[in-house]
C-alpha positions as CSV (number, residue, x, y, z in Angstrom):
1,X,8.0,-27.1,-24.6
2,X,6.0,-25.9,-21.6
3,X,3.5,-27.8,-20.4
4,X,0.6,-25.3,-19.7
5,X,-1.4,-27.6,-17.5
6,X,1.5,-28.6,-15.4
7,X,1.5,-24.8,-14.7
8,X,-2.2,-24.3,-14.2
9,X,-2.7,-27.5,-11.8
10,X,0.5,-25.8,-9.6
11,X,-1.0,-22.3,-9.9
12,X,-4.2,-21.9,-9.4
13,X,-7.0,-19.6,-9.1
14,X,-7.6,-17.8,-6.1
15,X,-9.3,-19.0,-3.4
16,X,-9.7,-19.2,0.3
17,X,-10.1,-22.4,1.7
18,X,-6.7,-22.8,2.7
19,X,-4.6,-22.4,5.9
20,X,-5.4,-25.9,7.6
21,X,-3.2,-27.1,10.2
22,X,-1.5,-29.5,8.0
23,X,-0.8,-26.2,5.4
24,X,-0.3,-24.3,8.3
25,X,2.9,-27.0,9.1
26,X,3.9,-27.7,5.6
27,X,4.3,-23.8,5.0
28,X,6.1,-23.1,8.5
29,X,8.6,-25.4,7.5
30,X,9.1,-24.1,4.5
31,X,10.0,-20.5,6.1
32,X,12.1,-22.2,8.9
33,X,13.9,-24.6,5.9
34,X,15.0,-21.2,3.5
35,X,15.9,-18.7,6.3
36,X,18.0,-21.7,8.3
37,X,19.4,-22.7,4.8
38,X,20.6,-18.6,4.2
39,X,21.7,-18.7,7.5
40,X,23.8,-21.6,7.4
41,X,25.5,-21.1,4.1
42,X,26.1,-16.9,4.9
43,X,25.1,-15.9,8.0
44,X,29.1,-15.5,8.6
45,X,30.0,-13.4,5.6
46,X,30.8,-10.3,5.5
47,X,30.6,-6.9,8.6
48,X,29.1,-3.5,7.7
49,X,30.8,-1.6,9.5
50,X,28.5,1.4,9.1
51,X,24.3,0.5,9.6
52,X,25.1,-3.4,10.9
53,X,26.9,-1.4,13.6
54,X,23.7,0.9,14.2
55,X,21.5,-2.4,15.0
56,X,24.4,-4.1,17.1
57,X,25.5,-1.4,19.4
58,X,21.7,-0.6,20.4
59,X,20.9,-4.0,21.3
60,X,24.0,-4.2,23.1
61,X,23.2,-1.2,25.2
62,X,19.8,-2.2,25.7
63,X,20.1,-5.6,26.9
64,X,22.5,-3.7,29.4
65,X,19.5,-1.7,30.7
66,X,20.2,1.5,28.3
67,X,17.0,2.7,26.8
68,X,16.8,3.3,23.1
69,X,16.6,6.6,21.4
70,X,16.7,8.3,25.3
71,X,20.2,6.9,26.2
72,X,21.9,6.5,22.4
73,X,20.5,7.3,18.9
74,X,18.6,4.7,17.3
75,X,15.4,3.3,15.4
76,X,12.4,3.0,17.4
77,X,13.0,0.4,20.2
78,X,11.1,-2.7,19.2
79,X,13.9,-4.3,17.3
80,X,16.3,-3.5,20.0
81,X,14.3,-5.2,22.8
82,X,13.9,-8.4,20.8
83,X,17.7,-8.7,19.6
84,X,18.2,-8.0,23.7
85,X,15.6,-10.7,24.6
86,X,17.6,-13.1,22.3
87,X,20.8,-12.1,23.4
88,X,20.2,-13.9,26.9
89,X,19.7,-17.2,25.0
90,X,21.7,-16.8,22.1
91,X,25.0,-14.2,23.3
92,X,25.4,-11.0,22.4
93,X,27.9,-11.2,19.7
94,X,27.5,-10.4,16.0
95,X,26.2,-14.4,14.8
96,X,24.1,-14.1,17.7
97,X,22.4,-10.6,16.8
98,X,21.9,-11.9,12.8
99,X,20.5,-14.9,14.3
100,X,17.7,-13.0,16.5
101,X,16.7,-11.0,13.2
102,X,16.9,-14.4,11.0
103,X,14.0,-15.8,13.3
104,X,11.8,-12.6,13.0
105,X,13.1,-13.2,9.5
106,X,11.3,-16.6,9.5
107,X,8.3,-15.4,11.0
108,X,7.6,-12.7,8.5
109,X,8.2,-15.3,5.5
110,X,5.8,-18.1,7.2
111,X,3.1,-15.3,7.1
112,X,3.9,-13.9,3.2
113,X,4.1,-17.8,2.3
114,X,0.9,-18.2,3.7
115,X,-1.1,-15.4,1.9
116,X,0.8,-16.6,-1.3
117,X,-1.2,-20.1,-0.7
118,X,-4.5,-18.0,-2.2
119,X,-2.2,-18.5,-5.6
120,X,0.1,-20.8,-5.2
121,X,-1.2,-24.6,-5.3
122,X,2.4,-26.6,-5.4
123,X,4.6,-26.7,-2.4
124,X,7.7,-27.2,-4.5
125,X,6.1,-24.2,-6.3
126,X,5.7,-22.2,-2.9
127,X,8.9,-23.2,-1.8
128,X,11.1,-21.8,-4.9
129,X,9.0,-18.5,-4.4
130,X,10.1,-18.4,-0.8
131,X,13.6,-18.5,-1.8
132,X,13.0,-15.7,-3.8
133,X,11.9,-13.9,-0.9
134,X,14.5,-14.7,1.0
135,X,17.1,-13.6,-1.9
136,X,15.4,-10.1,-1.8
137,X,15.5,-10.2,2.2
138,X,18.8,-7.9,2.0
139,X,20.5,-6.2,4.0
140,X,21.0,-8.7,6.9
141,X,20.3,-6.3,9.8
142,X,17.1,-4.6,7.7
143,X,15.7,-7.7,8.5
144,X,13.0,-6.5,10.3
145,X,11.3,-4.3,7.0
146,X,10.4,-7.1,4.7
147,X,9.0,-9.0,7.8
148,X,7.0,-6.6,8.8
149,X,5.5,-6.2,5.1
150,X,4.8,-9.6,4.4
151,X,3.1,-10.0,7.9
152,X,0.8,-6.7,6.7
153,X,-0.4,-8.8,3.3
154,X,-1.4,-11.8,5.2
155,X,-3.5,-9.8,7.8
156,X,-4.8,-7.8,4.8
157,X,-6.4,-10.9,3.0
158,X,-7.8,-12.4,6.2
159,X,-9.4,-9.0,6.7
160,X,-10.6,-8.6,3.0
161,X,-11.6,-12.5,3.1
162,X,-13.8,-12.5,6.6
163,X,-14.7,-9.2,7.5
164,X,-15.2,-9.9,11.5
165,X,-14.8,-8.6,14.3
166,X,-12.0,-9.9,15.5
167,X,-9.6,-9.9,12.8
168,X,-10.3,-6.0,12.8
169,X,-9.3,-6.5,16.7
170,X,-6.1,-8.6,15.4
171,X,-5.0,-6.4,12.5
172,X,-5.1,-3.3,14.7
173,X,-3.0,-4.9,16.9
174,X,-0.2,-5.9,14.5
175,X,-0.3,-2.5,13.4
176,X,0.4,-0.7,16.7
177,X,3.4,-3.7,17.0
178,X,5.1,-2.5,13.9
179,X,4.8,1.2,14.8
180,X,6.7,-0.1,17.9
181,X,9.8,-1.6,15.5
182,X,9.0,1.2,13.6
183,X,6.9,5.0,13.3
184,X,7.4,4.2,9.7
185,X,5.1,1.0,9.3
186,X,2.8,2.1,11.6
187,X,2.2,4.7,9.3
188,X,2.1,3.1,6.1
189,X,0.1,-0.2,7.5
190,X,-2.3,2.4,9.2
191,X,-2.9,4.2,5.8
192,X,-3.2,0.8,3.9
193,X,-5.5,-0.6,6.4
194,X,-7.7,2.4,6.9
195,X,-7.9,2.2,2.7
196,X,-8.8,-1.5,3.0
197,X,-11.5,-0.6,5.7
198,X,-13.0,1.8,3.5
199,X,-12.9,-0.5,0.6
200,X,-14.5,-3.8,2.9
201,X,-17.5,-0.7,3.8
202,X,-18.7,0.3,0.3
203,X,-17.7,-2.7,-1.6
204,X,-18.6,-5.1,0.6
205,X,-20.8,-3.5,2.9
206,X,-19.7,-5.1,5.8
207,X,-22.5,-4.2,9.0
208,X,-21.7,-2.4,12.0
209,X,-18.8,-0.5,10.5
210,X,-18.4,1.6,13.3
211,X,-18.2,-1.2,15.8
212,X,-15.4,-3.1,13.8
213,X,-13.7,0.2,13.3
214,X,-13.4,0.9,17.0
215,X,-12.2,-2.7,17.5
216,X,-9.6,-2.1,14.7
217,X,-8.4,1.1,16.6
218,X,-8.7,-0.7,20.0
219,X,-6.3,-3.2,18.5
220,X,-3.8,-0.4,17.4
221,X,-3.6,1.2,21.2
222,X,-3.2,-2.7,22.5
223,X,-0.4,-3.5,20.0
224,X,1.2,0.3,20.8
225,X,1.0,-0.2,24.1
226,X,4.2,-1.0,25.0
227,X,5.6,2.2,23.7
228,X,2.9,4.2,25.5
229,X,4.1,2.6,28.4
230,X,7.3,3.9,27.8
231,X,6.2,7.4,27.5
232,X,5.0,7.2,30.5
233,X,7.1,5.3,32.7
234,X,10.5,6.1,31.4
235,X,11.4,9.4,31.9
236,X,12.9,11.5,29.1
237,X,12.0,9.2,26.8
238,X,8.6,10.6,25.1
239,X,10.9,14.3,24.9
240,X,13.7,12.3,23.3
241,X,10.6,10.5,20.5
242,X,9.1,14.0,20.1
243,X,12.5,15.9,19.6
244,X,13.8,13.0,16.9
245,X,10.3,13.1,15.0
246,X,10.8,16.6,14.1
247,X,14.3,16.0,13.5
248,X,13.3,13.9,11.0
249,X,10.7,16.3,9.7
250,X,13.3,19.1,9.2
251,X,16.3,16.9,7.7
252,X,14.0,14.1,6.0
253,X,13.7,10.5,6.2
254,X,17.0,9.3,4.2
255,X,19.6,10.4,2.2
256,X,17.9,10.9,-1.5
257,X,18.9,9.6,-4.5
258,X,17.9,9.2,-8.3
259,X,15.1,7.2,-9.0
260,X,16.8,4.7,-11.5
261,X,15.2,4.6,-15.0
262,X,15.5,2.2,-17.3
263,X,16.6,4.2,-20.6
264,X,19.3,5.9,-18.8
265,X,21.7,3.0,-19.0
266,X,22.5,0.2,-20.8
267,X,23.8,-2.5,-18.2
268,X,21.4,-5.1,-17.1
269,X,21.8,-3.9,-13.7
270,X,20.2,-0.6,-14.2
271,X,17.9,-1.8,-16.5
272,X,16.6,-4.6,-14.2
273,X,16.6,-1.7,-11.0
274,X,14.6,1.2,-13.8
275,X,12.1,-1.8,-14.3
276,X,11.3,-2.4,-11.0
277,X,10.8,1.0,-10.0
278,X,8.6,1.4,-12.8
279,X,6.7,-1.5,-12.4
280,X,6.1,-1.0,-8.8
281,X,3.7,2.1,-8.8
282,X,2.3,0.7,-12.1
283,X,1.0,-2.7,-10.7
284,X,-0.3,-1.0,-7.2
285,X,-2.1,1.5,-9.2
286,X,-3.4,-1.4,-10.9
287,X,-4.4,-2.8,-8.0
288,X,-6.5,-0.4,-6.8
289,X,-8.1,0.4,-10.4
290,X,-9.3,-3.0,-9.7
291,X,-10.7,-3.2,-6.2
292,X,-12.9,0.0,-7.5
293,X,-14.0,-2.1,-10.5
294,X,-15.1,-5.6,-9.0
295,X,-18.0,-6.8,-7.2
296,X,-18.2,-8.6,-3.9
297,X,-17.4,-12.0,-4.8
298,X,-14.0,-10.7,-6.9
299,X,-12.9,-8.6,-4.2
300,X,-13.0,-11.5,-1.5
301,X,-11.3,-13.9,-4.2
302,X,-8.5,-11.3,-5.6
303,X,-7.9,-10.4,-1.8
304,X,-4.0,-11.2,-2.3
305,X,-3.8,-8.7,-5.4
306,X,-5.6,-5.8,-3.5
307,X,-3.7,-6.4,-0.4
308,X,-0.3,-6.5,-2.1
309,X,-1.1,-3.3,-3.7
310,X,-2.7,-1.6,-0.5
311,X,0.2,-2.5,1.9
312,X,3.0,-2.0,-1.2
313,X,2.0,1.6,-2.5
314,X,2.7,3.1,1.0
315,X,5.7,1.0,1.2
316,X,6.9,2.3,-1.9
317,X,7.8,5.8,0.0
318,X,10.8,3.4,1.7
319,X,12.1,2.5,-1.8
320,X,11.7,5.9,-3.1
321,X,13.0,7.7,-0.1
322,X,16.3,6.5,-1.0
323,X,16.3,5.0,-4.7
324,X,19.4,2.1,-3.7
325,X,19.4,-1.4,-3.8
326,X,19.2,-1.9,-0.2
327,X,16.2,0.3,0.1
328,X,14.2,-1.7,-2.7
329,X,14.6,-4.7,-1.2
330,X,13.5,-4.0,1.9
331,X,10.6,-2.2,0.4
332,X,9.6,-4.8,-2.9
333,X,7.7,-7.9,-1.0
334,X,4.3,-6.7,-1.6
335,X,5.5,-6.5,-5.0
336,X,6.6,-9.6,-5.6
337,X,3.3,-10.9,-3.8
338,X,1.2,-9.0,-6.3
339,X,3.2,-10.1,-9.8
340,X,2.6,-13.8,-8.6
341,X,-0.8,-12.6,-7.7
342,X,-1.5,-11.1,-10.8
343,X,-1.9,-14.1,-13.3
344,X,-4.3,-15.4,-10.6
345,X,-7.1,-13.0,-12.2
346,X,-7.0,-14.4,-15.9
347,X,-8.6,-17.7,-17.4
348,X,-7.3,-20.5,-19.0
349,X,-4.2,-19.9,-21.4
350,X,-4.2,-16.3,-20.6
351,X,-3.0,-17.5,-16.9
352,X,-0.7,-20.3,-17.5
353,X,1.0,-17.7,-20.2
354,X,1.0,-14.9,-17.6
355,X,2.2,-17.0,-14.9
356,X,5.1,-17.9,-16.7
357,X,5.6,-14.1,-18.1
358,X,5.1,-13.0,-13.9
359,X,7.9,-15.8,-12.9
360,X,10.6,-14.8,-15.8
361,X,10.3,-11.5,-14.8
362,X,10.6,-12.0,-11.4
363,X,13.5,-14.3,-11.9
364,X,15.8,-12.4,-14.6
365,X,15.3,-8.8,-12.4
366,X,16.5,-10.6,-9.4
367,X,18.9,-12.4,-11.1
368,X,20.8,-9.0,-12.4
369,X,20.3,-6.7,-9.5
370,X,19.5,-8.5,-6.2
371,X,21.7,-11.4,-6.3
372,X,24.4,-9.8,-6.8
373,X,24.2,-8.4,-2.7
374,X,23.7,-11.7,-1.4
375,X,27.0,-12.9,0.7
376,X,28.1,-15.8,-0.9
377,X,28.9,-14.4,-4.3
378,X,30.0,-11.6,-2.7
379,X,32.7,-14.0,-0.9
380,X,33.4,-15.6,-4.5
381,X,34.1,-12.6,-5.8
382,X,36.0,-10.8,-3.3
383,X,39.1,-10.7,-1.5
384,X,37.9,-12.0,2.1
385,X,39.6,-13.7,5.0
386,X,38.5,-15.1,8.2
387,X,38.5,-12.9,10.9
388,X,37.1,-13.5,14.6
389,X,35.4,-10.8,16.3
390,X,34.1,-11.3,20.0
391,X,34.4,-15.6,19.5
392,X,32.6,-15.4,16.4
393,X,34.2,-16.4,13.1
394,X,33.4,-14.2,9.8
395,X,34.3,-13.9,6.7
396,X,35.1,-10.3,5.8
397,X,36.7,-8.7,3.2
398,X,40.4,-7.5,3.7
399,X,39.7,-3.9,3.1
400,X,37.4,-4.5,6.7
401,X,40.1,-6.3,8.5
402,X,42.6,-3.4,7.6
403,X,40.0,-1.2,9.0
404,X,39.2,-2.9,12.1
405,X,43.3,-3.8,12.7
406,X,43.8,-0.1,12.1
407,X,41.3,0.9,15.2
408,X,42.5,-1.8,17.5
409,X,45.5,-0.1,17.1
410,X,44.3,3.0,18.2
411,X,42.3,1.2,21.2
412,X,45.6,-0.4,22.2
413,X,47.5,3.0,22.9
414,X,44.7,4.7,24.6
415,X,44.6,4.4,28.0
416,X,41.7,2.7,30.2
417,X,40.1,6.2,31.2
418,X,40.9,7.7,27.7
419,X,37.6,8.0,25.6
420,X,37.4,7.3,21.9
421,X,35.3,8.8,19.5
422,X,34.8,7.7,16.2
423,X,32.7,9.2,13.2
424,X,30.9,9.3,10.6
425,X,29.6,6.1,10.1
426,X,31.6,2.9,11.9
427,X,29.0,1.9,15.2
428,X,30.9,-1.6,14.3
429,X,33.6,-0.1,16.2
430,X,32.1,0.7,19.6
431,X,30.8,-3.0,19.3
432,X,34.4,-4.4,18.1
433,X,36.2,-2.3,20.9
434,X,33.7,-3.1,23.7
435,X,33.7,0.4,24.1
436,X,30.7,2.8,24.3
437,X,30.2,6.2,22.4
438,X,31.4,9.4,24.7
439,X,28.0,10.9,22.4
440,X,24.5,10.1,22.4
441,X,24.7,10.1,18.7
442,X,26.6,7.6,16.9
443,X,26.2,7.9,13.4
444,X,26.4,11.4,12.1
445,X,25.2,12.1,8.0
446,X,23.1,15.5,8.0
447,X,24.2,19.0,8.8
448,X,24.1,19.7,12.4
449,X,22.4,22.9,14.2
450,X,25.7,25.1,15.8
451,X,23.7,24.5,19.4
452,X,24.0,20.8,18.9
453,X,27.2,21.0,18.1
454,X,28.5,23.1,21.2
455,X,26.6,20.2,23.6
456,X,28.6,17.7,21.9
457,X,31.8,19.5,22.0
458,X,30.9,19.3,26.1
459,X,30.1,16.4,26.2
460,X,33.7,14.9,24.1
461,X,35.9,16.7,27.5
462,X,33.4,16.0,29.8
463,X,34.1,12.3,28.8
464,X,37.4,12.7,28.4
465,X,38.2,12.0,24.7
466,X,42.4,11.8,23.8
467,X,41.7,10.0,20.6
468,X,39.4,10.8,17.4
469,X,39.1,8.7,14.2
470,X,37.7,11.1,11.9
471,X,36.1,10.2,8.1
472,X,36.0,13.4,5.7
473,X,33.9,11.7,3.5
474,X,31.5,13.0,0.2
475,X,29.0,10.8,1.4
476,X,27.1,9.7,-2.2
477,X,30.0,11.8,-3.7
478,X,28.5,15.0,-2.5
479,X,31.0,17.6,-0.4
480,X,28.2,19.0,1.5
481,X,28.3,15.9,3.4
482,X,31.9,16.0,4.7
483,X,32.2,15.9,8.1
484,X,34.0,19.4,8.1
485,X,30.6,20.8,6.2
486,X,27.5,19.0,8.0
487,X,29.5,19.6,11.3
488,X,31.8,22.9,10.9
489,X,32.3,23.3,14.5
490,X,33.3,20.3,15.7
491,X,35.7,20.0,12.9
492,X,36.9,23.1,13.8
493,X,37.2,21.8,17.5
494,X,39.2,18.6,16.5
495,X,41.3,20.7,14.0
496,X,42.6,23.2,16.9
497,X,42.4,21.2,20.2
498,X,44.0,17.8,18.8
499,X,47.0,17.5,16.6
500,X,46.7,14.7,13.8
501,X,48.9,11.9,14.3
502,X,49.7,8.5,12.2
503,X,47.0,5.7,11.8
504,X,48.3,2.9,10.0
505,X,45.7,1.1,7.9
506,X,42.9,4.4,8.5
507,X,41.6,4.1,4.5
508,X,41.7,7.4,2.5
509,X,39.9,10.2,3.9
510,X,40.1,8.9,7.3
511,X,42.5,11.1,10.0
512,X,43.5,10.2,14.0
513,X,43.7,12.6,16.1
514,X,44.8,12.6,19.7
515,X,43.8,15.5,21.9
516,X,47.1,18.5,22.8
517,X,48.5,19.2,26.5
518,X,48.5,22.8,26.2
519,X,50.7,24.3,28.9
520,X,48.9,27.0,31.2
């Protein structure tokens, strides 16, 4: 039988009067126990050959003095200059890369762990909801999203809690940071902070609003300052930013997919996904419902509900963009911060009962969807073998060895001054190969304008490419993503100017070509 005081003396109320030095320690190594714990047991399991590859090659190139998004596609370059600032301690192989994002990893948990302290009273408690976080910290190399999320809840609830002047200063400036590792957050953290502003104003009715307000914007142009500096100082890069923002704006964010529902199948895996994605905009609407209801005291006392809900409900565009499991989990802490926040607002039985409700929900959907990604079971499932790449040691599946055997191959009969191109959606390769990409763009998923196309058609002979590894593939099973339909030209060019030769251990779909002598 459940002992409901056991659960109401390890979760309590909420409250503020927390974050001492010696919680401040106790919770840090908490965060630094779980991520070195994931490391250790599967920081060597598995390669993606495809968006690991996207993260790897641009810090590559950028700790060689490349610039990101000028000199090679790629995210925004935060993330790039701190897997290059790592790589000069740490190498710049692929265990070295996972274990620059495992420590911004770490940091992002110590903060959500520390806003969870409002709730959670019990360190052994705290500790078993970190290693849920960590469990939904998936995919390896998206490190950096959950991070960033978590971080935004903490400075949320230190802003709702003490509405001064310099934690406006302070929250700015993480903002402006996270624009820099990604437009993305500093969009969504800027909406959810301007809401919580407006929320601290009339509920609270914080003084000198338009003092702490300028601070809070002051703190954004510090924290995006080193991207302004880039604009300025690099040249070509602030044309590159502009031209790939309304790239985005014409082709979209992701790749969409079908929001999962619940009723439409009958596995526990879908059922577990619909629930989540259902429960999500529920509970942040919630969440807001109830910042406009409560007075003063509640507001500075529920602070962890209302932020979870003001930093998740933007966040929810990254889950929706693209309805996967990968995308959820990058997009789901504020969610998870908000269920465990939730029972916090009840009395009595009502919150030992809901507290044990919030944590069987939380463990039975992660149970059927989430765990099912992480590496080790993966690896206990699978066929994998142990495969070294650049001095490291992984475990990858065979299909992935094949692959990357199969593209040696090719490396090995191409000579020294004989460029390689490889597409759609293997980076991994360049990294593998120590090779770099004859194209500025190395991952290639949406239809192309013909223009584009005929620079990068220049740009293959002017870098000399004799050999092509080409995928055909219906990306999410749909044909207007083939290769030969997003990019008809170039497939056109590699289907008349090369002849197609045999690639032993190329999967299905996947052709080599190597460029004809035509005689003049």
């Amino acid at each position: 039988m459940i002992n409901s005081h056991a659960v109401m003396k390890s979760y309590s109320a909420p409250h503020t009067r927390i974050n001492s030095s010696k919680d401040i320690v106790k919770t840090a190594f908490i965060a630094l126990a779980l991520v070195g714990l994931s490391f250790w047991l599967q920081g060597n399991i598995g390669l993606n050959l495809a968006d690991e590859g996207f993260l790897w090659y641009g810090t590559l190139h950028t700790a060689d003095g490349q610039v990101p998004l000028r000199d090679f596609q790629s995210y925004d370059p935060g993330r790039y200059y701190w897997g290059a600032l790592w790589s000069y301690v740490l190498g710049d192989g692929i265990m070295a890369l996972r274990a620059s994002t495992a420590i911004f990893q770490a940091l992002g948990l110590f903060l959500g762990l520390l806003a969870a302290r409002r709730v959670i009273r019990s360190y052994w408690l705290l500790a078993l909801f970190g290693l849920l976080l960590v469990v939904w910290m998936h995919p390896r190399h998206k490190l950096f999203e959950p991070a960033i999320a978590l971080s935004a809840v903490f400075f949320a609830v230190r802003l709702i809690e003490r509405p001064e002047l310099a934690r406006y200063f302070l929250s700015g400036v993480f903002i402006g940071l996270a624009a820099f590792f990604g437009r993305n957050h500093g969009l969504y953290l800027f909406s959810a902070f301007a809401a919580i502003i407006v929320l601290i104003r009339f509920k609270l009715g914080a003084a000198a609003s338009l003092r702490k307000t300028s601070a809070w914007l002051a703190g954004i142009a510090v924290g995006f300052f080193p991207m302004v500096l880039m604009f300025i100082f690099v040249p070509g890069f602030l044309s590159k930013y502009i031209e790939w923002a309304f790239l985005i704006m014409r082709v979209g964010a992701n790749l969409s997919l079908p929001i999962p529902l619940p009723w439409n199948d009958s596995d526990l895996y879908s059922l577990s996904m619909g629930l989540l994605f259902i429960s999500m905009p529920l509970l942040f609407i919630s969440g807001f419902i109830w910042a406009l209801a409560s007075k003063e005291a509640e507001i500075k006392t529920t602070a962890l509900f209302i932020s979870s809900a003001a930093v998740g409900i933007f966040y929810m565009h990254h889950a929706f963009a693209r309805a996967d499991i990968g995308h959820l989990a990058q997009a789901i802490h504020p969610f998870l911060l908000s269920v465990v926040a939730l029972p916090a607002l009840l009395k009595g039985r009502a919150r030992s009962f809901s507290a044990i409700l919030a944590g069987a929900f939380l463990l039975l959907t992660a149970a059927f969807t989430i765990s099912r990604e992480t590496p080790c079971l993966m690896k206990a499932k699978g066929d994998f073998v142990q495969y070294e790449i650049g001095g490291d040691s992984l475990w990858i599946s065979r299909d992935t060895a094949s692959q990357i055997e199969s593209v040696k191959a090719v490396a090995a009969m191409a000579g020294p001054q004989e460029g390689i191109f490889i597409a759609p959606h293997w980076p991994t390769m360049y990294c593998i190969l120590g090779r770099q990409s004859p194209l500025w763009q190395i991952y290639f998923v949406f239809p192309e304008m013909p223009e584009n196309e005929k620079k990068m058609i220049e740009e293959l002979n002017v870098n000399n490419v004799q050999w092509v590894i080409l995928g055909d593939i219906a990306l999410d099973g749909r044909d207007e993503l083939r290769f030969r339909n997003t990019h008809p030209l170039m497939w056109k060019y590699f289907n008349e100017d090369f002849r197609a030769v045999q690639g032993h251990g190329l999967p299905e779909g996947y052709e080599l070509f190597k460029r004809q002598v035509f005689e003049r």
